[in-house]
N, C-alpha and C positions, 0 to 999 in steps of 0.2 A: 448607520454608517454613512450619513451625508458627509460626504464631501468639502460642502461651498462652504465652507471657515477655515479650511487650509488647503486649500487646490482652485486655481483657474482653470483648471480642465471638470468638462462634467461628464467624458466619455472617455472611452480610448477605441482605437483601430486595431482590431484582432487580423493581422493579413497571414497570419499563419508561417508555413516553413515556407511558401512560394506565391508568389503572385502569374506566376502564368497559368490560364485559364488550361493547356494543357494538363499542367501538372495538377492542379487543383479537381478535374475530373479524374485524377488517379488516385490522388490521398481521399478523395470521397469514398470512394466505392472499398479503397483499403480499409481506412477509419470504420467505416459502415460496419464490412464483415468481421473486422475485429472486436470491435460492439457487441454484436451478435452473439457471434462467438464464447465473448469475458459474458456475457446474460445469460445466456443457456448453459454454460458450464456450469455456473455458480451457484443458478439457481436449480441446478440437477442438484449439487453437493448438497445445496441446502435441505431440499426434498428428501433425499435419498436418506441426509441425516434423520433428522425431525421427523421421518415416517415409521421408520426401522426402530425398534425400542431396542436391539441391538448394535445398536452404535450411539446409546445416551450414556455414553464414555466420556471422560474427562478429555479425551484425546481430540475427540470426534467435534464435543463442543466446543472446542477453542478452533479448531477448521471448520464451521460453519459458521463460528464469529468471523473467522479470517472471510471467507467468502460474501458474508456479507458486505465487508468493510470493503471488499474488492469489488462489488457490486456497485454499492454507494459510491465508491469514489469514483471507477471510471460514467456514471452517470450525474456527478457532479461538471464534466471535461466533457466529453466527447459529444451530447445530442450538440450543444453549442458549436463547436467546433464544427460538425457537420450542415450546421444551418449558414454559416460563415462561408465553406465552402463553396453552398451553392448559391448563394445571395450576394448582390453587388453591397449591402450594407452591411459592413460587417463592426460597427460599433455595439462594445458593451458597456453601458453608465457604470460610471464612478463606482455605486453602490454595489451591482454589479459586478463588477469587477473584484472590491475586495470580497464580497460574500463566495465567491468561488476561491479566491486564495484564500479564506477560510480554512473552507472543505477539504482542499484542497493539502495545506498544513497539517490540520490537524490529522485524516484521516490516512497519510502518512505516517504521521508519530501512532495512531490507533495499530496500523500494520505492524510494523515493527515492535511495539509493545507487543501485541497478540503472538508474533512469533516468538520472545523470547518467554512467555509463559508454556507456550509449547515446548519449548527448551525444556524448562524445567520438569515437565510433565515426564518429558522420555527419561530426564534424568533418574528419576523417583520409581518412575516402570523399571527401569535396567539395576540401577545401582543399589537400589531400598524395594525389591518386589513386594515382599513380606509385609512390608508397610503401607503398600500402593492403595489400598482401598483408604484409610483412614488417614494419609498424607494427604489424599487428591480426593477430600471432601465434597459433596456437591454443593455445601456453603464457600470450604476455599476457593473452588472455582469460580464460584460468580463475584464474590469479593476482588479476588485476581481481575476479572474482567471490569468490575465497576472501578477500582483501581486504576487500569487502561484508559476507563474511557475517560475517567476527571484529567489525566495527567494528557492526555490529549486534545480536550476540549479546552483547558487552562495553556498549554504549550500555543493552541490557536490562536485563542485569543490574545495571548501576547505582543504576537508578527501583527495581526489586523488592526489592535490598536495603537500602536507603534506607527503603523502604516498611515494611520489618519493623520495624524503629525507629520507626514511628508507633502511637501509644495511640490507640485508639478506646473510648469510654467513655458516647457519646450513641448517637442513633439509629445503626440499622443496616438504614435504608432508604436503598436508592439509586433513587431516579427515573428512572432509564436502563435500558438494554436491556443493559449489560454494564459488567465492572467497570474502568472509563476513569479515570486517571489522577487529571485536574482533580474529578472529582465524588469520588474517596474525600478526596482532600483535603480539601474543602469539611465532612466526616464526622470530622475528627480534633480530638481534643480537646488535645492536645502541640502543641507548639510546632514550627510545618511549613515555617518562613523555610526551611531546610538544605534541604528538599527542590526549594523552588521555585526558589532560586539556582542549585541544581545542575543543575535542568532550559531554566532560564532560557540557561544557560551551554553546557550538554551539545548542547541543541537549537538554541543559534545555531549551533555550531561542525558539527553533523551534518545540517541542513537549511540553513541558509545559506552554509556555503561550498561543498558542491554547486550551489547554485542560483545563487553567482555564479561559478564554471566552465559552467554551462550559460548562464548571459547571456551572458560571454564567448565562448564558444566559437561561439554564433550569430549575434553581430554581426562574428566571422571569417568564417562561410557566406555571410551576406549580404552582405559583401563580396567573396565569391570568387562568388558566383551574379551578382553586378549585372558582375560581369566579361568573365560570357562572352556571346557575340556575338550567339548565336542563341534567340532565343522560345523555340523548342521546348524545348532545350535547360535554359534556366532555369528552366521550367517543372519541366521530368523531375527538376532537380536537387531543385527546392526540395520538389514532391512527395514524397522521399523524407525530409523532416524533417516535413513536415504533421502526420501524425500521432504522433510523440512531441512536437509542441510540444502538439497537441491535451491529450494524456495532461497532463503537467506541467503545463499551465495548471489543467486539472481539479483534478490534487493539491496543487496549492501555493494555488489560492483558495479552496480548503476547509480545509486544513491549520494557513495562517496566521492564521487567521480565531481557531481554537480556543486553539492553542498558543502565540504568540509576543504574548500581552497577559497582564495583572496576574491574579492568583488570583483576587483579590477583586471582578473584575468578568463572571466563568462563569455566562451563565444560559443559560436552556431552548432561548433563538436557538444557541447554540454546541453545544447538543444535537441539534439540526436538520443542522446544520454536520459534526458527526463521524458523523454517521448516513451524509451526503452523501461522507465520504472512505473509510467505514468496508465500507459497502454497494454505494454508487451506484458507485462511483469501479471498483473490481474488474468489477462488471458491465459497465462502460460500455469498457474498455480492449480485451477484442476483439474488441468492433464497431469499435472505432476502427481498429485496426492492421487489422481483416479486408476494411473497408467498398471500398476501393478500392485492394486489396491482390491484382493481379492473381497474383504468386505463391503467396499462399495460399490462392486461389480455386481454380491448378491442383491445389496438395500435396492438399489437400483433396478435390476431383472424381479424382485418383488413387488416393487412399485408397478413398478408400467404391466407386468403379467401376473400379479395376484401374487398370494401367498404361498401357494402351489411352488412358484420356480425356486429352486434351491443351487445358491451360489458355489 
């Protein structure tokens, strides 16, 4: 990922959302405990999963992919960011820089892929029960997930090397907290139509037709939940989609927000906006899946107190 054959610059200036030193001792100590926080959650889900041979469920495994992926990526973003922070240097080389819009790309498109296999899962539990064990193979699973990760590791590499073909020849500040797509754009002095087409096009086909197999697939549920007879029942059912509608909804109102409008209309609001998918979004997913997650409650209270405690 060198640079020096299409860039005059061999660094850029990460100055974040604020250059006042007040401000920057608050998003520290923020960024920090939300760090914290998106780790030990994640890596609780992961544990809790992976320990429990009662949760080696198709279900279980695609939210301990998910967590992973949410693991890796806010650790792709945030130690940097926090060293930025507190540091009067706040340059990351060229190489650098794309190597984290990488990660950054691709494990985005990972997210979203993983939830709409999720989708598909609850579809197959609700709509096809009968079928559920031998629909939701332990080969179709990980096939589904090797699936995810080529079409996310090739979606990456797309943007990145795309990217090396962009001259940068003006400033080499970026007013963000990490090196995001839309904003090196915004820095290029070449001609960037190729790049935005390509994302324009790449990003419909890798976030929207996921997200219209998961419309679909939920206007199948709730038609098989309005089916059955008993309250209790519909309830149990739909409870078990709650929380990946929860998640989804999180990622795609932040998501679309940044990515799927014109280049030339990226400001500081849509800087808010991917802090909100980038940050918030990883943090906020295992309280979601945990809050009223009576089986993660037990994996977990068996974990930490032995086999003894019963959820």
């Amino acid at each position: 990922m060198d640079g020096s054959n299409h860039s005059t610059v061999s660094e850029f200036l990460l100055l974040g959302l604020s250059e006042s030193p007040e401000h920057q001792r608050v998003l520290f100590w923020m960024f920090l405990s939300m760090y914290l926080v998106t780790v030990v959650g994640n890596v609780l889900i992961i544990l809790a999963i992976g320990s429990d041979s009662r949760l080696h469920t198709p279900m279980y495994f695609f939210l301990a992919n998910l967590s992973f992926t949410d693991l890796f990526f806010v650790t792709n973003t945030i130690p940097k960011m926090l060293v930025n922070l507190q540091s009067q240097n706040k340059a990351i080389s060229y190489a650098g820089c794309l190597t984290q819009l990488y990660f950054l790309v691709s494990l985005v498109a990972l997210d979203n892929l993983i939830l709409a296999t999720m989708a598909y899962d609850r579809y197959v539990a609700i709509c096809r029960p009968l079928h559920y064990t031998t629909a939701m193979s332990p080969r179709l699973c990980i096939s589904l997930l090797v699936l995810c990760w080529a079409l996310s590791v090739l979606y990456g590499l797309i943007h990145t090397l795309l990217m090396t073909n962009v001259t940068f020849c003006g400033s080499r500040k970026v007013h963000y907290i990490f090196c995001e797509m839309y904003v090196l754009l915004r820095l290029a002095c070449s001609n960037t139509q190729i790049n935005h087409t390509v994302l324009i096009a790449t990003g419909s086909f890798i976030f929207l037709t996921p997200f219209g197999f998961m419309v679909m697939s939920y206007v199948w549920i709730v038609r098989a939940i309005l089916q059955i007879p008993s309250a209790s029942s519909k309830y149990k059912a739909f409870s078990t989609c709650a929380s990946h509608l929860a998640v989804v909804s999180l990622f795609y109102g932040t998501l679309c927000m940044v990515y799927l409008k014109p280049l030339d209309t990226y400001s500081m609001k849509d800087s808010v906006a991917t802090v909100m998918y980038a940050v918030v979004t990883p943090m906020m997913n295992p309280f979601i899946y945990s809050l009223r997650n009576k089986d993660i409650h037990g994996a977990l209270g068996r974990f930490f107190l032995g086999k003894s405690f019963r959820g």
